[in-house]
C-alpha positions as CSV (number, residue, x, y, z in Angstrom):
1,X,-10.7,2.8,16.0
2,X,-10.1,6.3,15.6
3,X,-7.5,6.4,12.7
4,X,-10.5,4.1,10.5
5,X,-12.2,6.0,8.2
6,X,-13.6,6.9,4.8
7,X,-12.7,10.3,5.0
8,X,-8.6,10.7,6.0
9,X,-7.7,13.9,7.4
10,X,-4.4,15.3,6.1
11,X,-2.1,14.4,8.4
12,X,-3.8,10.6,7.7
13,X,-3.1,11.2,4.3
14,X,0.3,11.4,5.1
15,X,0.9,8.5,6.8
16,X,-0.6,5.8,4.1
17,X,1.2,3.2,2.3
18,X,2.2,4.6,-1.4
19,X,2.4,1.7,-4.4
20,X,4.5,1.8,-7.6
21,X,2.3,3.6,-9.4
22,X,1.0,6.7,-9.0
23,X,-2.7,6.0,-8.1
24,X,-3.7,9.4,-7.5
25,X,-4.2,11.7,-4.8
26,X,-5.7,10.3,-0.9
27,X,-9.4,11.5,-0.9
28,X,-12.8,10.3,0.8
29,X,-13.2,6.1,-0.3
30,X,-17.0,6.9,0.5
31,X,-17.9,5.7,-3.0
32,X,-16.1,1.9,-2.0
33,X,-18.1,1.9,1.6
34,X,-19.3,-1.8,-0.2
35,X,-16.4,-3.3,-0.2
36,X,-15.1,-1.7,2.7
37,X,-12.9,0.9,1.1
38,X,-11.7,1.7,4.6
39,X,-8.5,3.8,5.2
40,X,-6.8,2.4,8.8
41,X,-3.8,2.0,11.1
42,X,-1.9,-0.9,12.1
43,X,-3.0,-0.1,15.9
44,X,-6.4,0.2,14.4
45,X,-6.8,-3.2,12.8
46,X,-5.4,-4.9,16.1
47,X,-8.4,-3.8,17.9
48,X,-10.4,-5.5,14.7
49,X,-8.0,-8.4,15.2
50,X,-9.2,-8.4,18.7
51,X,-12.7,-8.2,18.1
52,X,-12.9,-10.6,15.2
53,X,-11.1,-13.3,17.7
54,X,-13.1,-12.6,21.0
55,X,-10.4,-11.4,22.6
56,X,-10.2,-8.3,23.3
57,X,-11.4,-5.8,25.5
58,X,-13.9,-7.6,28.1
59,X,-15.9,-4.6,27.6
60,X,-16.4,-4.9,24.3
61,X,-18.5,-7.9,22.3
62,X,-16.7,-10.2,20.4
63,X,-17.8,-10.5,16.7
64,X,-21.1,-12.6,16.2
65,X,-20.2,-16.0,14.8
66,X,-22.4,-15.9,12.5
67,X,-20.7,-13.0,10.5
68,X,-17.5,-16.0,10.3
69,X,-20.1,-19.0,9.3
70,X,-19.9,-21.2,6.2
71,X,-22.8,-20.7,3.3
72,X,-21.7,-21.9,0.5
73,X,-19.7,-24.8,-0.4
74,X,-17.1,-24.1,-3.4
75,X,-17.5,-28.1,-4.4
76,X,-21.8,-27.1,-5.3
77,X,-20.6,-24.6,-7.3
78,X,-21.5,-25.1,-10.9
79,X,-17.6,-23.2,-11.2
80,X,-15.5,-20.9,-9.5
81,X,-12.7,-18.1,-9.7
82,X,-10.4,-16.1,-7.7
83,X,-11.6,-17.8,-4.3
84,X,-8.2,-19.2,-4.1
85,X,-6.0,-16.3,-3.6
86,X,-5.3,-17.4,-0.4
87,X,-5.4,-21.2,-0.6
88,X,-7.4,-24.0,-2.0
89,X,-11.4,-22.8,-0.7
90,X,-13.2,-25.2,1.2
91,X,-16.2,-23.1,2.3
92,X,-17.1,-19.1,2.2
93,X,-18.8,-17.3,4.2
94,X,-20.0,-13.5,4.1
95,X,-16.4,-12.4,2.4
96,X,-15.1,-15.0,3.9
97,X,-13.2,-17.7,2.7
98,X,-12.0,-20.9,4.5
99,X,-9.1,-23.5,4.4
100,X,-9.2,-27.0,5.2
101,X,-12.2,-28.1,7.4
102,X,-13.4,-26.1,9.8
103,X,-12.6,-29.3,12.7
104,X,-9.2,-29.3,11.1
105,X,-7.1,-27.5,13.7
106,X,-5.3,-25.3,11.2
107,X,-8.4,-24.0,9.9
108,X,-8.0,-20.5,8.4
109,X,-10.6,-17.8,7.9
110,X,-9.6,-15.4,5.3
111,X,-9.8,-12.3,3.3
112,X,-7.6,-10.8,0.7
113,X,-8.4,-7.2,-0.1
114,X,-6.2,-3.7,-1.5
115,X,-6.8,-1.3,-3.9
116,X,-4.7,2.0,-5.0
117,X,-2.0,0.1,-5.1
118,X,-1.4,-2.0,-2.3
119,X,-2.6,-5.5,-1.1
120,X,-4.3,-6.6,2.0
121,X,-4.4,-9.9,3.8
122,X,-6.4,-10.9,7.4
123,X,-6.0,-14.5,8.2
124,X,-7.3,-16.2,11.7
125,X,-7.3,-19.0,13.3
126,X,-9.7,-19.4,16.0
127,X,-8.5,-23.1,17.7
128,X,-5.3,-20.7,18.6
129,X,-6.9,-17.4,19.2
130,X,-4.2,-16.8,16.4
131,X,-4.6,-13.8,13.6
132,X,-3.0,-11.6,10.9
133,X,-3.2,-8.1,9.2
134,X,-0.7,-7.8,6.2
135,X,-0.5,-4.8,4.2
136,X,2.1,-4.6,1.3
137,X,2.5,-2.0,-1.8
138,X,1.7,-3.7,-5.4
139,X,4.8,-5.3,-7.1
140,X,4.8,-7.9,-10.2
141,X,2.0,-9.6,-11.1
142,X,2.6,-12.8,-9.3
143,X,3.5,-11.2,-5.8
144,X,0.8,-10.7,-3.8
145,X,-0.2,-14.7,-4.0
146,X,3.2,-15.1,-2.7
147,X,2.0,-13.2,0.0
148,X,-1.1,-15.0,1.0
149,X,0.6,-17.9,1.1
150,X,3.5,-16.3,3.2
151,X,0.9,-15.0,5.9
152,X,-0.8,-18.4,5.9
153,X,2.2,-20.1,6.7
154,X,3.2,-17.5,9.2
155,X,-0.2,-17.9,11.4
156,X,0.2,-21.3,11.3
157,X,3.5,-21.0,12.3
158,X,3.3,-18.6,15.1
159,X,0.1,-20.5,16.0
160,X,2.2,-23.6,16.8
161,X,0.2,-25.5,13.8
162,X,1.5,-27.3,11.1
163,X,1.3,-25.8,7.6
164,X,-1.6,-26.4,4.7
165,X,-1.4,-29.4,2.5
166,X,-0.1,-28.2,-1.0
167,X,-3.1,-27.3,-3.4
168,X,-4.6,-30.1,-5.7
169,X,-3.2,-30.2,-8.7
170,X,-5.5,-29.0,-11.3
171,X,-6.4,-31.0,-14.3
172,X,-5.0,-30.1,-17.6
173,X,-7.1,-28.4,-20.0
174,X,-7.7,-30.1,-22.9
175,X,-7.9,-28.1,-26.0
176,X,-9.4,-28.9,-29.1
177,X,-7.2,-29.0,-32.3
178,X,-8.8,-26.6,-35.0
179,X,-7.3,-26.6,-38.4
180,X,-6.0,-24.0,-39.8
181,X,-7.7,-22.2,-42.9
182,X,-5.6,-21.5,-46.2
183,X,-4.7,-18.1,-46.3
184,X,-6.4,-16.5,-49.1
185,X,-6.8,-12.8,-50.4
Protein backbone atom coordinates (compact mmCIF):
# COMPACT_ATOMS: atom_id res chain seq x y z
CA UNK A 1 0.00 0.00 0.00
CA UNK A 2 2.35 2.42 -1.14
CA UNK A 3 0.14 5.49 -1.89
CA UNK A 4 -1.06 5.11 2.30
CA UNK A 5 0.44 7.47 4.29
CA UNK A 6 0.60 10.19 6.92
CA UNK A 7 3.00 12.07 5.11
CA UNK A 8 1.62 12.79 1.18
CA UNK A 9 4.32 13.68 -1.15
CA UNK A 10 3.39 16.39 -3.58
CA UNK A 11 2.37 14.79 -6.38
CA UNK A 12 -0.12 12.83 -3.59
CA UNK A 13 -1.23 16.00 -2.66
CA UNK A 14 -2.38 16.56 -5.91
CA UNK A 15 -4.39 13.78 -6.47
CA UNK A 16 -6.78 14.06 -3.19
CA UNK A 17 -10.40 14.63 -3.01
CA UNK A 18 -11.11 18.58 -2.39
CA UNK A 19 -14.50 19.46 -0.25
CA UNK A 20 -16.63 22.65 -0.48
CA UNK A 21 -14.81 24.35 1.75
CA UNK A 22 -11.50 25.34 1.79
CA UNK A 23 -10.04 23.15 4.60
CA UNK A 24 -6.52 24.16 4.22
CA UNK A 25 -3.53 23.14 2.71
CA UNK A 26 -2.56 18.87 2.34
CA UNK A 27 0.24 18.39 5.01
CA UNK A 28 1.51 15.41 7.31
CA UNK A 29 -2.06 13.90 9.36
CA UNK A 30 0.67 12.52 11.84
CA UNK A 31 -1.09 14.40 14.68
CA UNK A 32 -4.66 12.13 13.70
CA UNK A 33 -2.38 8.59 13.56
CA UNK A 34 -5.38 7.70 16.43
CA UNK A 35 -8.01 7.84 14.47
CA UNK A 36 -6.29 6.73 11.55
CA UNK A 37 -5.81 10.09 9.83
CA UNK A 38 -4.58 8.09 6.83
CA UNK A 39 -4.18 9.77 3.34
CA UNK A 40 -4.79 6.66 0.51
CA UNK A 41 -5.76 5.56 -3.00
CA UNK A 42 -8.60 3.77 -4.27
CA UNK A 43 -6.08 0.85 -5.45
CA UNK A 44 -4.74 1.23 -1.99
CA UNK A 45 -7.85 0.50 0.00
CA UNK A 46 -8.71 -2.59 -2.29
CA UNK A 47 -5.75 -4.33 -0.99
CA UNK A 48 -7.27 -3.31 2.74
CA UNK A 49 -10.59 -4.55 1.23
CA UNK A 50 -8.71 -7.63 0.49
CA UNK A 51 -7.10 -8.15 3.58
CA UNK A 52 -9.93 -7.24 5.89
CA UNK A 53 -12.12 -10.13 3.83
CA UNK A 54 -9.34 -12.93 3.71
CA UNK A 55 -9.17 -12.76 0.32
CA UNK A 56 -6.48 -11.54 -1.01
CA UNK A 57 -3.14 -12.36 -1.79
CA UNK A 58 -2.50 -16.08 -0.57
CA UNK A 59 0.74 -14.68 0.49
CA UNK A 60 -0.41 -12.39 2.68
CA UNK A 61 -2.54 -13.02 6.20
CA UNK A 62 -5.91 -12.26 6.26
CA UNK A 63 -7.02 -9.81 9.17
CA UNK A 64 -7.27 -11.54 12.71
CA UNK A 65 -10.88 -11.99 13.57
CA UNK A 66 -10.60 -10.84 16.51
CA UNK A 67 -9.83 -7.13 15.35
CA UNK A 68 -13.84 -7.67 13.57
CA UNK A 69 -15.33 -9.22 17.06
CA UNK A 70 -18.30 -7.95 18.99
CA UNK A 71 -17.59 -6.25 22.68
CA UNK A 72 -20.03 -4.38 23.49
CA UNK A 73 -23.70 -4.61 23.05
CA UNK A 74 -25.42 -1.02 22.28
CA UNK A 75 -28.79 -2.51 24.15
CA UNK A 76 -26.22 -2.59 27.92
CA UNK A 77 -25.54 0.73 27.25
CA UNK A 78 -26.85 2.96 29.87
CA UNK A 79 -27.29 5.42 26.31
CA UNK A 80 -25.84 5.99 23.14
CA UNK A 81 -25.06 8.45 20.16
CA UNK A 82 -23.77 8.62 16.74
CA UNK A 83 -23.34 4.70 16.48
CA UNK A 84 -26.13 4.82 13.97
CA UNK A 85 -24.59 6.60 11.13
CA UNK A 86 -24.73 3.70 9.24
CA UNK A 87 -27.72 1.79 10.40
CA UNK A 88 -29.57 0.82 13.55
CA UNK A 89 -26.19 -0.84 15.86
CA UNK A 90 -26.59 -4.09 17.03
CA UNK A 91 -23.10 -4.73 18.40
CA UNK A 92 -19.42 -2.81 18.09
CA UNK A 93 -16.43 -3.93 17.99
CA UNK A 94 -12.91 -2.21 18.01
CA UNK A 95 -14.31 0.83 15.63
CA UNK A 96 -16.52 -1.37 14.51
CA UNK A 97 -20.02 -1.32 14.28
CA UNK A 98 -22.49 -4.01 13.24
CA UNK A 99 -26.00 -4.43 11.62
CA UNK A 100 -28.44 -7.06 12.25
CA UNK A 101 -27.13 -10.29 13.91
CA UNK A 102 -24.09 -11.46 13.23
CA UNK A 103 -25.94 -15.16 11.95
CA UNK A 104 -28.17 -12.96 9.93
CA UNK A 105 -26.82 -13.39 6.42
CA UNK A 106 -26.87 -9.66 5.61
CA UNK A 107 -24.78 -8.90 8.43
CA UNK A 108 -22.67 -5.68 7.95
CA UNK A 109 -19.45 -4.66 9.62
CA UNK A 110 -18.97 -0.99 9.35
CA UNK A 111 -17.16 2.17 9.69
CA UNK A 112 -17.86 5.67 8.81
CA UNK A 113 -14.97 8.05 8.91
CA UNK A 114 -13.65 11.67 6.82
CA UNK A 115 -12.35 14.65 7.85
CA UNK A 116 -11.15 17.96 5.81
CA UNK A 117 -14.00 17.84 4.16
CA UNK A 118 -14.93 14.60 2.83
CA UNK A 119 -16.78 11.50 4.15
CA UNK A 120 -15.68 7.96 4.28
CA UNK A 121 -17.57 4.70 4.34
CA UNK A 122 -16.18 0.71 4.53
CA UNK A 123 -18.92 -1.75 4.78
CA UNK A 124 -18.37 -5.76 4.53
CA UNK A 125 -20.08 -8.56 4.49
CA UNK A 126 -18.26 -11.61 5.21
CA UNK A 127 -21.15 -14.55 4.36
CA UNK A 128 -20.48 -13.02 0.67
CA UNK A 129 -16.87 -12.20 0.78
CA UNK A 130 -18.62 -8.89 -0.20
CA UNK A 131 -17.11 -5.22 0.74
CA UNK A 132 -17.10 -1.41 0.13
CA UNK A 133 -14.86 1.75 0.17
CA UNK A 134 -16.81 5.07 -0.48
CA UNK A 135 -15.27 8.26 -0.37
CA UNK A 136 -17.39 11.50 -1.15
CA UNK A 137 -16.62 15.47 -0.61
CA UNK A 138 -18.90 17.14 2.26
CA UNK A 139 -22.24 18.56 1.01
CA UNK A 140 -25.52 19.59 3.23
CA UNK A 141 -25.83 18.53 6.52
CA UNK A 142 -28.02 15.65 5.91
CA UNK A 143 -25.85 13.95 3.03
CA UNK A 144 -23.45 11.81 4.13
CA UNK A 145 -26.24 9.53 6.06
CA UNK A 146 -27.75 9.32 2.80
CA UNK A 147 -24.68 7.88 1.93
CA UNK A 148 -24.28 5.14 4.42
CA UNK A 149 -27.41 4.05 3.79
CA UNK A 150 -26.74 4.15 -0.14
CA UNK A 151 -23.51 1.92 0.33
CA UNK A 152 -25.37 -0.39 2.67
CA UNK A 153 -27.86 -1.03 0.27
CA UNK A 154 -25.34 -1.37 -2.52
CA UNK A 155 -23.32 -4.32 -0.75
CA UNK A 156 -26.26 -5.97 -0.13
CA UNK A 157 -27.19 -5.59 -3.38
CA UNK A 158 -24.20 -6.59 -5.28
CA UNK A 159 -23.86 -9.18 -2.58
CA UNK A 160 -27.07 -10.93 -3.86
CA UNK A 161 -28.69 -10.21 -0.18
CA UNK A 162 -31.70 -8.56 0.59
CA UNK A 163 -31.69 -5.14 2.10
CA UNK A 164 -31.85 -3.98 6.09
CA UNK A 165 -35.15 -3.87 7.78
CA UNK A 166 -35.99 -0.01 8.20
CA UNK A 167 -34.73 1.42 11.62
CA UNK A 168 -37.13 1.31 14.78
CA UNK A 169 -38.88 4.00 15.10
CA UNK A 170 -37.80 6.05 18.01
CA UNK A 171 -40.08 7.06 20.75
CA UNK A 172 -41.22 10.53 20.98
CA UNK A 173 -39.69 12.78 23.46
CA UNK A 174 -41.79 13.86 25.91
CA UNK A 175 -41.24 17.35 27.10
CA UNK A 176 -42.26 18.96 30.07
CA UNK A 177 -44.58 22.10 29.88
CA UNK A 178 -42.82 25.06 31.84
CA UNK A 179 -44.77 28.06 32.35
CA UNK A 180 -43.80 31.01 31.26
CA UNK A 181 -42.68 33.94 33.75
CA UNK A 182 -44.34 37.49 33.45
CA UNK A 183 -42.07 39.71 31.83
CA UNK A 184 -40.99 42.32 34.18
CA UNK A 185 -38.30 45.17 34.24
Amino acid sequence: MRNTTFFPSTTQCSHLLIGTNDEGPCTSTEETAGSSGLYSTASDMEIWLKYLLGTGDPALAAQNPAAQEIYILPSKLVSQKGLDHGGEPTSVGLGWIHLLPITDESHIIEKTGGGAGFSTYIAINHSRHTAIFLAATDGPIDTHLNLFNGANKLLLAVAGLPPLPPPTPKPAIKRKHRPRRPYTK
